[in-house]
C-alpha positions as CSV (number, residue, x, y, z in Angstrom):
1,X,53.1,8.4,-47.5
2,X,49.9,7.0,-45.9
3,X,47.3,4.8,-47.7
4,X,43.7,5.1,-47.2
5,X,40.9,3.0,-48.4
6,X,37.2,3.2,-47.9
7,X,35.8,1.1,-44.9
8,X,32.0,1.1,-45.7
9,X,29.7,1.7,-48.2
10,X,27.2,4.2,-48.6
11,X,24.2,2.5,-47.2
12,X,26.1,1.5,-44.4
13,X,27.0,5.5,-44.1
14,X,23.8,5.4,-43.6
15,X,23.1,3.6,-41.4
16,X,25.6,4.9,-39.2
17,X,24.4,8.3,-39.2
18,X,21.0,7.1,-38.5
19,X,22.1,5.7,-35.1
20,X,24.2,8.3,-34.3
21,X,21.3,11.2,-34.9
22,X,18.4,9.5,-33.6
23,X,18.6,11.5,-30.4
24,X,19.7,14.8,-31.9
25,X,17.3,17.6,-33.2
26,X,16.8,19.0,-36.9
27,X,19.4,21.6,-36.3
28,X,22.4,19.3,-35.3
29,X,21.5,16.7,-38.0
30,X,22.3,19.4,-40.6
31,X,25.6,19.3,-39.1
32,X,26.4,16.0,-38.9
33,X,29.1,15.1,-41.8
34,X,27.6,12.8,-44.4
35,X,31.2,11.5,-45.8
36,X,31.7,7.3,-46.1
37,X,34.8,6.2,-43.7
38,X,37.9,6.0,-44.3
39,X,41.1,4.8,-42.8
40,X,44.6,4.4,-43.1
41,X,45.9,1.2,-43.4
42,X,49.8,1.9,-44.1
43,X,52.1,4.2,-43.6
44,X,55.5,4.2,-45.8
45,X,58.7,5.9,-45.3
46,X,61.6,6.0,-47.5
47,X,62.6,3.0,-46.3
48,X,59.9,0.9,-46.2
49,X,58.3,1.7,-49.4
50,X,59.5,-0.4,-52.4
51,X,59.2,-1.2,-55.9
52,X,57.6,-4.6,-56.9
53,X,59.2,-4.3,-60.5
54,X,62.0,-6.5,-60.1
55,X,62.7,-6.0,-63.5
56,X,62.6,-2.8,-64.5
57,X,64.7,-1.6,-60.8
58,X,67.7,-4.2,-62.7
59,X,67.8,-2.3,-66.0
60,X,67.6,1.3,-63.6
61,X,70.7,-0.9,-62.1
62,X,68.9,-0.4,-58.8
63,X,69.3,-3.7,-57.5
64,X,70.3,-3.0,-54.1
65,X,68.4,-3.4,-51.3
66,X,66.7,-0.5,-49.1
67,X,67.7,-1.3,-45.7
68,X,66.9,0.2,-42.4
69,X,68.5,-0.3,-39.6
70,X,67.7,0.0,-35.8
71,X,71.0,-0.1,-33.5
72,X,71.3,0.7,-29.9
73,X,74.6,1.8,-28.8
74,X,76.0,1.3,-25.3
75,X,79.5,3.1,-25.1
76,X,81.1,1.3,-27.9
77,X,78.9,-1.8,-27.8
78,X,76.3,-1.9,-30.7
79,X,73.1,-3.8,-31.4
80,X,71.7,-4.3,-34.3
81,X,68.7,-4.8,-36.8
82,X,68.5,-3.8,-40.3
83,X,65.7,-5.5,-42.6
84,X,64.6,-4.8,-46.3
85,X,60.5,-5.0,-46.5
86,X,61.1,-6.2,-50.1
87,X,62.1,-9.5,-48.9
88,X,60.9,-9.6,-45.2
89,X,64.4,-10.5,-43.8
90,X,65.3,-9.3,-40.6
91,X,69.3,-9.5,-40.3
92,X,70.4,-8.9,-36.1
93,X,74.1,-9.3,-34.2
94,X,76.0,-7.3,-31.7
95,X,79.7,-6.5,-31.6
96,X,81.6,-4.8,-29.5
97,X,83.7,-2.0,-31.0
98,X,86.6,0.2,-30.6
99,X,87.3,3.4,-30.0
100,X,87.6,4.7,-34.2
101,X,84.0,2.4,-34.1
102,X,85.7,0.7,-37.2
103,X,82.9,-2.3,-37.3
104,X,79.8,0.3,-37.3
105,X,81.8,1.8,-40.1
106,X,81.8,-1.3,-42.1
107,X,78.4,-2.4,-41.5
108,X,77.1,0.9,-42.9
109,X,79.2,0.6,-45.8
110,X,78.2,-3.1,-46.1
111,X,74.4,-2.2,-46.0
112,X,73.9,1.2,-46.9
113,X,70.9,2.2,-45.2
114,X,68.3,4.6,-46.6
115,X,66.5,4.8,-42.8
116,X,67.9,4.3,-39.6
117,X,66.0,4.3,-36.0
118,X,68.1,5.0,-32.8
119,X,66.6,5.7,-29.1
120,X,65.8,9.3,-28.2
121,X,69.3,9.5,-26.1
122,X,71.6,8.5,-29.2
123,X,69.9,11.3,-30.9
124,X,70.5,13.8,-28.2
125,X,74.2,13.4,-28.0
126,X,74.6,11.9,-24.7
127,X,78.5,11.0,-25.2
128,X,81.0,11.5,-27.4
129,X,80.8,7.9,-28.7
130,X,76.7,8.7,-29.6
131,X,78.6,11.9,-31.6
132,X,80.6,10.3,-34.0
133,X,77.9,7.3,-34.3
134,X,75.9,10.0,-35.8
135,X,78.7,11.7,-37.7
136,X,78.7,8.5,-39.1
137,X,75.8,8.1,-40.5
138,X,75.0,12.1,-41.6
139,X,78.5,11.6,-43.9
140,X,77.6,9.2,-46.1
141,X,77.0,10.3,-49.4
142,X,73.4,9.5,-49.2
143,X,72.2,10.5,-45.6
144,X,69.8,8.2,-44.4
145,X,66.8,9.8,-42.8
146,X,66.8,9.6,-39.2
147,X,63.7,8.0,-37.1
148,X,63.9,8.1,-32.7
149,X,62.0,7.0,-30.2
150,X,62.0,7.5,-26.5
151,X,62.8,4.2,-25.1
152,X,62.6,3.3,-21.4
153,X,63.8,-0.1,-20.8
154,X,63.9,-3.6,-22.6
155,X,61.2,-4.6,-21.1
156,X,59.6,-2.7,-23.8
157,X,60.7,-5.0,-26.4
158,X,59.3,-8.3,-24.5
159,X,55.8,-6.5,-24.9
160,X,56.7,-5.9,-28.1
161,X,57.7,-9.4,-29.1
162,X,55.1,-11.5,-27.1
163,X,52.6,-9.4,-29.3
164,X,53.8,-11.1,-32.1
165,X,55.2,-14.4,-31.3
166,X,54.2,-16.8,-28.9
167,X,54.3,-16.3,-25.3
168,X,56.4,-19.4,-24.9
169,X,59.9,-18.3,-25.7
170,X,61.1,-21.9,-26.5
171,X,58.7,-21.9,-29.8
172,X,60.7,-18.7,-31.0
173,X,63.3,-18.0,-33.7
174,X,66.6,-19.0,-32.9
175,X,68.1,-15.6,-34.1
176,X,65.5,-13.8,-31.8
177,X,66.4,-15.7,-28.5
178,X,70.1,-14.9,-29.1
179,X,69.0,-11.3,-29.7
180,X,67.3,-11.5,-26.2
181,X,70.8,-11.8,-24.1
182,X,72.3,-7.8,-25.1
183,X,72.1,-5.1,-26.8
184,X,70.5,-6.4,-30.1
185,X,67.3,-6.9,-28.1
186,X,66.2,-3.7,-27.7
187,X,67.4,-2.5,-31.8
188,X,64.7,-5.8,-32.6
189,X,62.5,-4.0,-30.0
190,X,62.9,-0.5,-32.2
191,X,62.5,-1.8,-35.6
192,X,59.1,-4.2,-34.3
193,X,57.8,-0.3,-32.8
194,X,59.2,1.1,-36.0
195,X,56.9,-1.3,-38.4
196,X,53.9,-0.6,-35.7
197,X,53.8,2.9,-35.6
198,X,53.6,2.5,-39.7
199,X,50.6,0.2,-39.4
200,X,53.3,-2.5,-40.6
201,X,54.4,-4.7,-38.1
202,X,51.0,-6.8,-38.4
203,X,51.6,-7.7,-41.7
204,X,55.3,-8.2,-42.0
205,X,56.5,-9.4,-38.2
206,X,54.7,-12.9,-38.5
207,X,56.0,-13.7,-41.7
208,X,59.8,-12.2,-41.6
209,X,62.4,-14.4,-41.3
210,X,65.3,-13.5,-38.8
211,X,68.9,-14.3,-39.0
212,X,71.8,-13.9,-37.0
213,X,75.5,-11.9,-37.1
214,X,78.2,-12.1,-34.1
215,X,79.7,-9.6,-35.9
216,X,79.6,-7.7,-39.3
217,X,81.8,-10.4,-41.3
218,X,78.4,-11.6,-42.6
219,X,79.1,-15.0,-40.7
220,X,74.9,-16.2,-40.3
221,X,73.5,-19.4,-39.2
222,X,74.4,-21.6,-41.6
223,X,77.5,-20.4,-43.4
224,X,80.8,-20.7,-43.0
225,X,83.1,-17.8,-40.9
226,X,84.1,-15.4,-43.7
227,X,86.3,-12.1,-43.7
228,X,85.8,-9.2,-42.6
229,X,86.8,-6.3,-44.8
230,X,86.7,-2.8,-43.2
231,X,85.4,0.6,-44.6
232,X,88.0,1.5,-45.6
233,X,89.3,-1.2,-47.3
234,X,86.1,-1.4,-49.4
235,X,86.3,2.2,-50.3
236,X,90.2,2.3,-51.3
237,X,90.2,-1.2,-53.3
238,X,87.3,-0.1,-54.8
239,X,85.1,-3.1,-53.8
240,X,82.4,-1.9,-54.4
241,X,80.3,0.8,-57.1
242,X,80.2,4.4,-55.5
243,X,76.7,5.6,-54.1
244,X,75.7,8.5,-55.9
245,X,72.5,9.0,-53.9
246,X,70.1,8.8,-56.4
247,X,70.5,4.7,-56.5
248,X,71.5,4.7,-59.7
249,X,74.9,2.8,-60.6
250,X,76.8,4.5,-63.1
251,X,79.6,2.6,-65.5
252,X,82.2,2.3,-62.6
253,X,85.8,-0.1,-62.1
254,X,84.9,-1.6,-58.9
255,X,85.2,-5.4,-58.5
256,X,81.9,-5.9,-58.3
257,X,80.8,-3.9,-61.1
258,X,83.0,-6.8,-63.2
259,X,82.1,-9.5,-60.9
260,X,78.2,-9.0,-62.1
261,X,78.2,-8.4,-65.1
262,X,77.2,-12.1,-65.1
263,X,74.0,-11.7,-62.9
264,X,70.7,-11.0,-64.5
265,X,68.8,-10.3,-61.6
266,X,68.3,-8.0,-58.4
267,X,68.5,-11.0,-55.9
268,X,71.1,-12.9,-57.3
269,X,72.8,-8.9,-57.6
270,X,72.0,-8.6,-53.7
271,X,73.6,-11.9,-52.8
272,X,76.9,-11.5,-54.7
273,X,77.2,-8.2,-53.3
274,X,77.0,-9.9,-49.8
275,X,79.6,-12.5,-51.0
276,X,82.0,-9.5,-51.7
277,X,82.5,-7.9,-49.1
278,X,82.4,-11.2,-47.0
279,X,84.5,-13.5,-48.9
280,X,84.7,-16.8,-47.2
281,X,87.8,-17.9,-45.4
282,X,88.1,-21.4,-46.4
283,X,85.8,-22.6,-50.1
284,X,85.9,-26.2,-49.2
């Protein structure tokens, strides 16, 4: 969905046309098109357009976020970036996985992205790891919609990120300079060419705040290590509410269907759900 608006007014249509047919003769000035500009200013996908209604996407019980997430994959080592454009919060980590990729499994259960972005190769198949990364995702009971891009090298992602930050790195987010040292780099570098090609990035990159994951236990800056419960341990214990696709929860007997019964609203909804499936280890 692309947004246009009007970027002059009529007497300054004018005026344009009057500079650009000064030279021309009777016959190509009949031609000329006599519209008023317009532009687009923003692009939205599925996962970057939202509802501001707070309110109203609580009593739909659509509280949860809509993620996207950029990852780069490296045999079994992953980077990645998911953010919600509700809230502006960019969320990055690496991990290295094993051969059932059991933690990519969890973090897409975790999240439950709407949109994900992957590099040209992933998309192509390239190894059998690339294969069941994809399986992955196209199994879920709500596919998310796919976004690549041909990617060369990271230094892609430096251009990328000295366009929007400073050029001294030391002046930086902390998340982003960890980002810089694997494979997370170049899934920041995706989703910062993901937001650009939408007409986003100017408006969203400056503002976002980053955070940072060594894993998928949901272990950031500033809180304590917590546990890591796999897929499949979320699915079987009924952790969480089923996804039925259309974002609407349904009466269901999953913990944290009981466990929120207390919360009123969609943030407070979002951070419990966070606080599931990553209990802390130790309260105190």
């Amino acid at each position: 969905m692309a947004i246009c608006e009007q970027t002059e007014n009529v007497l300054e249509m004018e005026d344009r046309i009057k500079r650009e047919t000064k030279d021309m003769t009777p016959e190509e000035r009949r031609k000329v098109n006599k519209t008023v500009n317009r532009e687009i200013l923003h692009i939205y996908s599925k996962g970057t357009h939202f509802n501001l209604d707070a309110d109203q996407q609580t009593l739909l019980g659509d509280y949860d976020a809509k993620y996207v997430l950029a990852f780069y994959q490296s045999g079994t080592k992953f980077g990645y970036c998911y953010f919600d454009m509700s809230t502006l919060n960019f969320y990055m980590g690496s991990f290295k996985d094993d051969f059932t990729l059991k933690q990519f499994r969890t973090l897409i259960m975790q999240i439950r992205p709407v949109e994900f972005i992957c590099t040209t190769g992933a998309a192509e198949h390239t190894n059998i790891h690339a294969q069941e990364t994809l399986k992955i995702l196209r199994n879920c009971p709500s596919p998310p919609v796919a976004t690549t891009f041909a990617y060369k090298d990271a230094s892609e992602a430096d251009q990328m990120l000295k366009r929007y930050f400073l050029s001294d790195q030391a002046k930086w987010p902390e998340a982003i300079l960890k980002a810089l040292k694997g494979e997370a780099k170049i899934a920041l570098g995706l989703s910062i060419i993901f937001l650009d090609k939408l007409l986003l990035a100017d408006t969203s990159i400056p503002i976002a705040s980053f955070e940072w994951s060594e894993g998928v236990d949901g272990s950031f800056a500033g809180r304590p290590a917590s546990m890591l419960i796999d897929a499949q341990a979320i699915e079987h214990l009924d952790i969480l509410p089923p996804y039925f696709g259309s974002r609407v929860r349904k009466a269901d007997g999953s913990l944290f269907s009981f466990l929120s019964q207390g919360s009123s609203t969609a943030f407070g909804k979002r951070m419990l759900k966070r606080w599931t499936v990553s209990p802390l280890y130790d309260v105190a």
